[in-house]
matplotlib code that plots the C-alpha trace (Angstrom):
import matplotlib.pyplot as plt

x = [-5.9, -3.6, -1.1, -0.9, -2.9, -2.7, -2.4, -6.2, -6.7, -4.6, -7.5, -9.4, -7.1, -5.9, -9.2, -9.6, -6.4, -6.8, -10.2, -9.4, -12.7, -12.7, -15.5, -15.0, -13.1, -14.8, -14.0, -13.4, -14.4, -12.5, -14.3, -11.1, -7.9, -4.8, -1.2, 0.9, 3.6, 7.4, 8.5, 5.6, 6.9, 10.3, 10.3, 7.1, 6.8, 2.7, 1.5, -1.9, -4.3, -6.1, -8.1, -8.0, -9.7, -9.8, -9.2, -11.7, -11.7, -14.1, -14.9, -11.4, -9.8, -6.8, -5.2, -6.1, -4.9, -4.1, -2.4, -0.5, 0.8, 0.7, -2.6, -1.4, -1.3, -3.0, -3.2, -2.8, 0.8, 1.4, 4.5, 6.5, 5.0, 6.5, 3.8, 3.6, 1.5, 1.0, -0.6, -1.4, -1.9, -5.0, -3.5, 0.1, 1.4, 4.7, 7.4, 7.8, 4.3, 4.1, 7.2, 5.6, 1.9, 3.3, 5.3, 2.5, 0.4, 3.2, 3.3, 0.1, 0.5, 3.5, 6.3, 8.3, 11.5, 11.7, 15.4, 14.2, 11.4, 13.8, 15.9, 13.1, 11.5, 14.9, 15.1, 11.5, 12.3, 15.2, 13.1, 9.7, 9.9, 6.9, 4.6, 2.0, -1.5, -0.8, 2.4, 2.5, 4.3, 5.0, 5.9, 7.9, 7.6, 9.9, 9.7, 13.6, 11.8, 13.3, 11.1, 11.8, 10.1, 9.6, 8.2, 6.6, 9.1, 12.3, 14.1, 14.0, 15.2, 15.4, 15.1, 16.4, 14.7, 12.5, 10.2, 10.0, 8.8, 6.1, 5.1, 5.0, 3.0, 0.9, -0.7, -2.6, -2.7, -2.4, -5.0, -4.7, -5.2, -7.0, -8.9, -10.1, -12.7, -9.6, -7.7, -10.9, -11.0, -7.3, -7.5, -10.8, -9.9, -8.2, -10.4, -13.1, -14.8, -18.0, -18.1, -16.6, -14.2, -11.0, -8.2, -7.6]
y = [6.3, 3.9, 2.4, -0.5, -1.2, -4.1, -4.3, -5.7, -3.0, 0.0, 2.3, 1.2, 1.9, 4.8, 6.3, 5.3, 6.4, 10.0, 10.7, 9.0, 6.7, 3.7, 0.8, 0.5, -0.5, -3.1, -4.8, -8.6, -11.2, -11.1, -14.3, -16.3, -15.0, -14.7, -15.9, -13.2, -13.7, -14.5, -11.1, -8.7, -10.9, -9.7, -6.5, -5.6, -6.9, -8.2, -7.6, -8.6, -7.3, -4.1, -4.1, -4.5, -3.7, -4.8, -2.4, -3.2, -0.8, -0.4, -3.7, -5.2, -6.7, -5.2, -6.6, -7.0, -4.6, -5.6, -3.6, -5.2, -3.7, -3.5, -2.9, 0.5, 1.8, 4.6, 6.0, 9.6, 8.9, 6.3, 8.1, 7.4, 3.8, 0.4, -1.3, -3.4, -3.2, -6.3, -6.4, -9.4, -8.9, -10.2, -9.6, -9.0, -5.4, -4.4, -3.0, 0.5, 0.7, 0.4, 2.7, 5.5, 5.3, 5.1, 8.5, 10.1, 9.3, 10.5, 13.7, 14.5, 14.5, 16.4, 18.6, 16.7, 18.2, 17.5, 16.3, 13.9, 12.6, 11.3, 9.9, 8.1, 6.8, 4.7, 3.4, 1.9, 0.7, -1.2, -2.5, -3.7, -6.5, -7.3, -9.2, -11.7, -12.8, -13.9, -12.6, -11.0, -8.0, -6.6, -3.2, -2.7, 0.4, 1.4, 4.3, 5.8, 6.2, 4.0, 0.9, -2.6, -4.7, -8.6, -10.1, -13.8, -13.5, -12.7, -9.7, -7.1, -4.1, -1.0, 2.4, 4.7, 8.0, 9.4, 11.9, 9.1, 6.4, 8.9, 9.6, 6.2, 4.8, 7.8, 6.3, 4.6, 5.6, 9.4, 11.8, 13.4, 10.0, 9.6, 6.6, 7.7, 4.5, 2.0, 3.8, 4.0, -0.3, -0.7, 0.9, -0.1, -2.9, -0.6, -0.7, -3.2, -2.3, -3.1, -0.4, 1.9, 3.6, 3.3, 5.9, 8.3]
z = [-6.7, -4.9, -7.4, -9.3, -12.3, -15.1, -18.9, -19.6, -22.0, -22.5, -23.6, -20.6, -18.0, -19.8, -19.4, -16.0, -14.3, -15.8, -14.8, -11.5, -11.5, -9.6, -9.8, -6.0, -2.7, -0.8, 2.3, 2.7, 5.3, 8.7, 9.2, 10.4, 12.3, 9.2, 10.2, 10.3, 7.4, 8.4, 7.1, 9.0, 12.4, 11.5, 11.1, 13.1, 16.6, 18.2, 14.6, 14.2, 11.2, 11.3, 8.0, 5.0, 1.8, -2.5, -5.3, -7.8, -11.1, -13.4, -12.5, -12.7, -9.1, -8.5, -5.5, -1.6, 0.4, 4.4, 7.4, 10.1, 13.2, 16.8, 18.6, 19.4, 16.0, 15.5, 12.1, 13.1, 13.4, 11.2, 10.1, 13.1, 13.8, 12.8, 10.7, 7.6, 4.1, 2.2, -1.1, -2.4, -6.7, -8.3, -11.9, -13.9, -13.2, -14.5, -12.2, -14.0, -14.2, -10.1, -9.7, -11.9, -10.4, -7.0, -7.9, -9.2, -5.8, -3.9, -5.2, -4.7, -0.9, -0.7, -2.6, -4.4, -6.6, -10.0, -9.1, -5.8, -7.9, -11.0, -7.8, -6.5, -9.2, -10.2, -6.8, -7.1, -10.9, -9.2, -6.4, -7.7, -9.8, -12.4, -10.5, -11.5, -10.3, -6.6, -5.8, -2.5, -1.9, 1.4, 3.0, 6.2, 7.8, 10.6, 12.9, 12.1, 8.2, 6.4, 4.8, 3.3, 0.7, 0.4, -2.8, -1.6, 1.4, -0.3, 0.2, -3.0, -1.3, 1.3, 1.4, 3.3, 3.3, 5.5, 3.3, 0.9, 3.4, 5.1, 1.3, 0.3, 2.8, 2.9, -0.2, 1.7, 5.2, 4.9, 5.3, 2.1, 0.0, -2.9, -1.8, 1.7, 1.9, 1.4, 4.6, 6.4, 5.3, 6.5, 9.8, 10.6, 12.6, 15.4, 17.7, 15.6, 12.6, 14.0, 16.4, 13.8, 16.1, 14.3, 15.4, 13.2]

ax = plt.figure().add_subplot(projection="3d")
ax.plot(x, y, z, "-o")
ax.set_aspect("equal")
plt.show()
């Protein structure tokens, strides 16, 4: 499942993550048109929101989940597209514990060396921070493949790698996720979730 998970209880979790159970994803109101944050204007030009979606765990919320991009995306090639991520936490995750579940997702879409994956996961120890309930973390995607991350609007790093961009964001947008309703929830708003036409 997508990553990010909390230390509310260790056995819990631990129990969770390695059967791969999840409570549930559900959608949230659209009721009201969101400002587009400073950083997804930046780096991703007529951004409006797609979709988006909450992780809820065995009961626990996890964060919200929303896509921003142009109202051309289309999912099927999200890979080459510029588009943004933003997760905004609903509990205290720990950075390593973000770097090493998003490895772990990543490697489940694609072949990953043993060497490349060590590589990675330092560069994501050095770039996600330990987050608390309502930090906001945002993803920029670019369509050369390389990505950049805010934390509440401040810089915390870049990456410059295509296989790992297209993997990373494939956590959620790819095909092959583990949580195909919470893609289906972010790119629902393509062409309006209420006709249920969203490009896939």
């Amino acid at each position: 499942m997508p990553m990010f998970f909390s230390q509310i209880s260790s056995a819990t979790f631990s129990i969770a993550l390695c059967a791969g159970l999840m409570a549930g994803i559900g959608q949230y109101s659209h009721a009201a048109s969101p400002a587009v944050p400073p950083s997804v204007s930046q780096g991703v030009g007529n951004a409006k929101a797609f979709g988006q979606a909450r992780l809820v765990v065995y009961g626990f919320n996890i964060y919200d989940a929303k896509l921003w991009a142009a109202e051309s995306f289309s999912a099927a090639n999200y890979s080459t597209e510029p588009f943004a991520l933003e997760l905004r936490y609903l509990r205290n995750f720990s950075g390593t514990m973000i770097a090493e579940r998003s490895l772990k997702e990543m490697r489940r879409l694609g072949q990953v060396s043993d060497e490349k994956a060590a590589q990675w996961l330092d560069t994501m120890k050095k770039t996600f921070p330990d987050v608390k309930k309502g930090d906001q973390l945002i993803g920029i995607h670019r369509p050369d493949g390389s990505a950049s991350f805010t934390l509440n609007g401040k810089s915390i790093g870049e990456v410059r790698d295509e296989e790992f961009t297209r993997l990373f964001f494939g956590i959620w947008l790819s095909p092959k996720t583990s949580e195909p309703k919470m893609r289906s929830a972010l790119i629902g708003m393509a062409t309006g979730a209420a006709s249920g036409g969203a490009k896939q």
